[in-house]
C-alpha positions in Angstrom: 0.0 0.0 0.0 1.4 3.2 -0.7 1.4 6.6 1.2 -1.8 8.8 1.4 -1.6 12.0 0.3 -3.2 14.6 1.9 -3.7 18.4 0.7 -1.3 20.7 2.7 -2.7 23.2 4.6 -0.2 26.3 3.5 3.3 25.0 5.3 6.0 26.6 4.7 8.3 25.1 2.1 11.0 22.5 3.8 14.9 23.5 2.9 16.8 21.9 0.7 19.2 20.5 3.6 16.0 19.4 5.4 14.4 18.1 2.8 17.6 15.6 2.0 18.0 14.7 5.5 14.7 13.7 5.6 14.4 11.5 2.5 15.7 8.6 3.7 13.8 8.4 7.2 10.9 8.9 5.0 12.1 5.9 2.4 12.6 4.0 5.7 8.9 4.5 6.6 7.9 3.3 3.5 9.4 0.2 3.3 8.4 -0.5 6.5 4.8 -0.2 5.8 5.6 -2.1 2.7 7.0 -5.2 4.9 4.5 -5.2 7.7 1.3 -4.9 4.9 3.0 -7.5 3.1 3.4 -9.8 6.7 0.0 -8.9 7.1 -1.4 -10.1 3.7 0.7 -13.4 4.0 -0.6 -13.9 7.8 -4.1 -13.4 7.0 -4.0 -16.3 3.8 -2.4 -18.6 5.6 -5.2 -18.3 7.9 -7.7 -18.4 5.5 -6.2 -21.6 4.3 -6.2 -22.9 7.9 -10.1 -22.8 7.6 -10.8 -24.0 4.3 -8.5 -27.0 4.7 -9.8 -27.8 8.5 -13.4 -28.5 6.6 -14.7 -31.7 5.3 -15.0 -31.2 1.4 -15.8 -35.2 0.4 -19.4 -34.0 1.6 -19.2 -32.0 -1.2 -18.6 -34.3 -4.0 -20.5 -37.1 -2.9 -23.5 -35.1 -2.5 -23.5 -32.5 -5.8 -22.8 -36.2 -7.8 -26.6 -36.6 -8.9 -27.0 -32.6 -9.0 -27.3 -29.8 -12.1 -24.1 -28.4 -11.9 -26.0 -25.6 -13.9 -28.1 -24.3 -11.5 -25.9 -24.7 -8.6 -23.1 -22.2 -10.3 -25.7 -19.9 -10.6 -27.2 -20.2 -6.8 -23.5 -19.6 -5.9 -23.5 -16.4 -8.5 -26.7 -14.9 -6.7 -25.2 -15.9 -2.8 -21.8 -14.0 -3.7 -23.8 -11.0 -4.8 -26.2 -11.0 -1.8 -23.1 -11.3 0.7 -21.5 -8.8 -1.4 -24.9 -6.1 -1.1 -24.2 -7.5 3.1 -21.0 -6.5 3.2 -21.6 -2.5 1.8 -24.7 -2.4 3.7 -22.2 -3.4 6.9 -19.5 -0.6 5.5 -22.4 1.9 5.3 -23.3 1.6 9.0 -19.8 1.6 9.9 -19.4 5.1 7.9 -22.1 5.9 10.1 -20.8 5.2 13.4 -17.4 6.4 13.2 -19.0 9.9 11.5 -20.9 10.4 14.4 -18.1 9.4 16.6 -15.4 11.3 15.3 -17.2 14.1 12.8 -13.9 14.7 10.9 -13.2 11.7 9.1 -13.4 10.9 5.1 -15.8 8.4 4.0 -12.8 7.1 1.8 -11.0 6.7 5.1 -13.5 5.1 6.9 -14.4 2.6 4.3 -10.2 1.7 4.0 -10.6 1.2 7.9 -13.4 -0.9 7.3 -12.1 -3.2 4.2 -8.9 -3.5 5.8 -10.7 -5.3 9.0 -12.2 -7.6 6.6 -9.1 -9.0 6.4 -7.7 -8.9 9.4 -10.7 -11.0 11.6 -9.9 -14.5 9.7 -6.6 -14.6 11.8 -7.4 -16.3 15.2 -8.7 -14.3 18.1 -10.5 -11.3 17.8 -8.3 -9.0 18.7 -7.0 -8.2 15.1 -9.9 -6.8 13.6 -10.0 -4.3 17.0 -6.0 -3.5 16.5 -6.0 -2.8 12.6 -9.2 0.0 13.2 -7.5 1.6 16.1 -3.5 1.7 14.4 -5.0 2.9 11.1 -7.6 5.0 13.0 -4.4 7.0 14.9 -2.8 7.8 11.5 -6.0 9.8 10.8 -5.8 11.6 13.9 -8.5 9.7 15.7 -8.0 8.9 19.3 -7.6 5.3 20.7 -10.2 6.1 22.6 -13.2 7.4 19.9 -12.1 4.1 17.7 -12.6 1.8 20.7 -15.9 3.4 21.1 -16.8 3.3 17.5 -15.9 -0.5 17.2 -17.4 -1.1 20.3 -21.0 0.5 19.6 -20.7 -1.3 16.4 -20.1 -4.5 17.8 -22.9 -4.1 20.6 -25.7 -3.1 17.8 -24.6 -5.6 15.2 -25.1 -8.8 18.2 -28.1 -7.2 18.9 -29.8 -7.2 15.3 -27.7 -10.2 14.5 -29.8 -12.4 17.7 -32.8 -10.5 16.7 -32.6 -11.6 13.0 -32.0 -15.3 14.2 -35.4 -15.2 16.2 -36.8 -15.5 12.7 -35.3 -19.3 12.1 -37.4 -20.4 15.3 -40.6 -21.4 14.7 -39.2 -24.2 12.0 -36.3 -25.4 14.7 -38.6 -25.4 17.6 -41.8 -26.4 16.2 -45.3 -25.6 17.6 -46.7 -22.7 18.5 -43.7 -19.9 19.6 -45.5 -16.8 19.0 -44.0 -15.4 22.4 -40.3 -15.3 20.9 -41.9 -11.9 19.6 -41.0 -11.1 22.9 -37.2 -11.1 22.2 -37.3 -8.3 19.7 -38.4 -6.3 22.0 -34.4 -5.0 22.3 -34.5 -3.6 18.9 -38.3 -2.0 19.6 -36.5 -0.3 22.5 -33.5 0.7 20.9 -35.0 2.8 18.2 -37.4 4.3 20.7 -34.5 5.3 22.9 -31.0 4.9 21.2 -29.2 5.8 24.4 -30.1 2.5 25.8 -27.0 1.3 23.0 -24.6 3.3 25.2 -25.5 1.1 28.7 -25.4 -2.2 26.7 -21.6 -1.4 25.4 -20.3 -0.1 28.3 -21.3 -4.2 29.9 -19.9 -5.9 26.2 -16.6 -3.5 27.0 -16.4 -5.0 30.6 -16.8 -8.3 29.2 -14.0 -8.3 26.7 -11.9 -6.3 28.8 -12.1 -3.7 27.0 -12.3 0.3 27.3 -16.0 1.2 27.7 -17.5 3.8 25.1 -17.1 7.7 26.2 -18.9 9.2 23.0 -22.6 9.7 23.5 -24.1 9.7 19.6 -27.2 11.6 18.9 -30.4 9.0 18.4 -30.1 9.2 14.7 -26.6 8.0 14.1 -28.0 4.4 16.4 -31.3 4.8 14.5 -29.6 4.6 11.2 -27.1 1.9 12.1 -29.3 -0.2 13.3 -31.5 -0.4 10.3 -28.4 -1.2 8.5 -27.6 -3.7 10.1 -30.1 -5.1 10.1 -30.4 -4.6 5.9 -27.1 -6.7 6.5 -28.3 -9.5 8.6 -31.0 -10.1 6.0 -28.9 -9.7 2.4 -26.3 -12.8 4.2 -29.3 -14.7 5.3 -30.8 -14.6 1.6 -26.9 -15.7 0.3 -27.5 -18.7 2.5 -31.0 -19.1 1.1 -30.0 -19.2 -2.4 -27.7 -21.9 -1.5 -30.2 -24.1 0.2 -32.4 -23.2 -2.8 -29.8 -24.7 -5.3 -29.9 -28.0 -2.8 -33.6 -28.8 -3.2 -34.8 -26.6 -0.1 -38.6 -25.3 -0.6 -37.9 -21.8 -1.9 -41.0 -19.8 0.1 -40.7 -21.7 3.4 -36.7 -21.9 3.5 -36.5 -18.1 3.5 -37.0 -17.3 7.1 -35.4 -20.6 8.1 -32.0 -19.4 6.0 -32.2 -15.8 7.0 -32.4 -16.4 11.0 -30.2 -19.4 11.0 -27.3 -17.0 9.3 -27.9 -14.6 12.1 -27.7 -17.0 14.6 -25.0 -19.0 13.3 -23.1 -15.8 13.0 -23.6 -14.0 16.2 -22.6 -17.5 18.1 -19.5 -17.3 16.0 -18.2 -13.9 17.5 -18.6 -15.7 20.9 -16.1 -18.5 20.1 -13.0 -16.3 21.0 -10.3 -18.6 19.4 -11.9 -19.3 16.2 -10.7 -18.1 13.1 -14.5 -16.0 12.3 -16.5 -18.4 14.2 -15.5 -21.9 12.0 -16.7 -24.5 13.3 -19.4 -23.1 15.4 -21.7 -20.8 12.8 -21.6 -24.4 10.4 -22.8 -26.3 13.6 -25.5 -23.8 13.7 -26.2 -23.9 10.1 -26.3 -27.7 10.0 -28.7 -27.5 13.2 -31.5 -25.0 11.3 -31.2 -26.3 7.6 -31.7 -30.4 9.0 -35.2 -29.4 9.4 -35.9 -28.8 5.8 -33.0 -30.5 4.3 -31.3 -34.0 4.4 -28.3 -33.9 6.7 -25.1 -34.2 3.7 -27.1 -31.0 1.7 -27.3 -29.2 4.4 -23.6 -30.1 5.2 -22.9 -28.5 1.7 -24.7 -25.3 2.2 -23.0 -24.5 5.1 -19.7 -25.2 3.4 -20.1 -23.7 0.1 -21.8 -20.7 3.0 -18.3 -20.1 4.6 -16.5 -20.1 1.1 -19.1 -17.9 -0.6 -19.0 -15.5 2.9 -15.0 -15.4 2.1 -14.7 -15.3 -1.4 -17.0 -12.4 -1.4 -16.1 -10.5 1.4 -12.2 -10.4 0.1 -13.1 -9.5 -3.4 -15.6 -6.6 -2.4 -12.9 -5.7 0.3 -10.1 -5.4 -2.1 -11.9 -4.0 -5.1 -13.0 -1.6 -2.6 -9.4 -0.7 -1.3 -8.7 -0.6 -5.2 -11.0 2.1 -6.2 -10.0 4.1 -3.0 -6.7 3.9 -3.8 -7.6 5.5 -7.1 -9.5 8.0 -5.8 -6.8 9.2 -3.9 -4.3 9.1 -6.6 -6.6 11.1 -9.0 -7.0 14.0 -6.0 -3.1 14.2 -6.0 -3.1 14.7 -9.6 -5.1 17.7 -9.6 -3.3 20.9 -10.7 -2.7 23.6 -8.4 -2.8 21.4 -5.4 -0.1 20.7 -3.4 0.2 17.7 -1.0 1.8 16.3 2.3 2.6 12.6 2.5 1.8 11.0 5.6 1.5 7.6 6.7 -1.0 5.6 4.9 -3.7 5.0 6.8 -3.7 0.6 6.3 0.0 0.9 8.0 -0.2 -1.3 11.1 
């Protein structure tokens, strides 16, 4: 990743002696960042590799032998592009959140924050993601403590929609009448009616995790608007999963809730298994679990495999295509005439 330039704001012009003697220290910076971004890239495939190859592909083969290979490439066409639409509708609340936490920050910034923690939470623990936002988050000028509070609100709401979204898979796991798991949404009734209430329930997620507790109070529309979405999210990654189970001979109308609470759920009880890798392991037990009721054990075996590859394929490509046009964006700013511009660290430098 290179530098990011930003437009000077009227310094004075260095001296030739200064300049020189700062060259190099600045070439050392450089190819620092260079080295680390490269470690960084190399740690995060190797753990991506660590997942794929810890899962059970036979299923795969053995199952999809009697199946349209057709249809199924297209199911996984439509399930990339829904997790995709997830993904940007995540990035929008995010641009949200750290707005209204900071007030001073690009969108382009916030969105290379963003893309840049898409890669970072497949290495284990879940401390990376939380480290990238708050190093990359200091080159912008943004105190440790506003990006712990924007993660952390972000966090908080997106557990919150993500449980209330996997109410929605009930009724087909549990069977019979469960009209009263209504009841559970009443979080998200009373978080739009009073947003504040966000604030109490990240200061006990911070205690928790260990973890600074927030110090920014946001106004109600900033929570409002993250909220809904996140929620947006929750349900474009629940349809990815339902086109999948679609494409393995699950009833199209009555899968659709089943696929797009089971994704939440599966999800939300991945964030909670601390030393795995995005939740492997846990979200397919999940997945398995909800999509047994309508489908035969080995298909629904495959969804949730094919899930987890779709979820990574197209979470990397939309997070490096976004980081691409960024990165062009920036470049084309520089090139304006009659603008002058002060390198500073990137912000992806870790």
């Amino acid at each position: 990743m290179s530098a990011i330039e930003l437009q000077d704001g009227g310094e004075p012009d260095l001296g030739g002696a200064e300049a020189g003697g700062a060259e190099p220290e600045r070439r050392w910076r450089v190819l620092r960042r260079r080295a680390v971004t490269v470690f960084f890239l190399v740690a995060t495939a190797a753990a991506i590799a660590a997942v794929l190859h810890s899962q059970d592909w036979s299923v795969l083969a053995t199952t999809m032998r009697d199946r349209p290979a057709g249809f199924f490439a297209v199911m996984v066409g439509l399930a990339l592009l829904a997790n995709g639409a997830a993904l940007l509708a995540s990035m929008r609340a995010w641009l949200s959140m750290l707005s209204g936490v900071t007030g001073d920050v690009a969108a382009t910034d916030s969105a290379r924050i963003f893309f840049a923690g898409q890669f970072a939470k497949y290495m284990p623990g879940k401390i990376f993601g939380y480290v990238v936002s708050v190093r990359m988050g200091k080159t912008l000028g943004v105190s440790t403590v506003r990006m712990t509070s924007a993660w952390m609100l972000t966090l908080v709401i997106g557990l919150l929609t993500g449980a209330t979204v996997g109410l929605l898979a009930g009724p087909q796991v549990l069977g019979g009448s469960v009209a009263w798991l209504a009841l559970a949404a009443l979080p998200i009734v009373a978080v739009l009616i009073r947003p504040d209430l966000i604030s109490w329930a990240a200061v006990v997620v911070a205690r928790l995790l260990r973890r600074p507790p927030p110090t920014v109070r946001l106004p109600g529309s900033v929570i409002r608007r993250n909220v809904v979405m996140q929620l947006m999210s929750w349900l474009l990654g629940g349809v990815q999963l339902w086109f999948l189970a679609i494409a393995m001979g699950a009833p199209p109308a009555g899968s659709l809730l089943l696929c797009v609470g089971a994704f939440g759920l599966g999800t939300v009880a991945g964030v909670f298994a601390v030393f795995a890798p995005e939740g492997l392991g846990v979200r397919e037990f999940v997945l398995l679990t909800a999509l047994s009721v309508t489908l035969s054990l080995p298909a629904a075996g495959v969804v949730a495999l094919v899930s987890r590859l779709v979820v990574i394929l197209s979470e990397l490509a939309t997070a490096g295509v976004g980081l691409l046009v960024i990165e062009v964006l920036r470049r084309r700013r520089a090139r304006r005439p009659g603008e002058r511009h002060l390198l500073v660290p990137a912000p992806d430098s870790l």
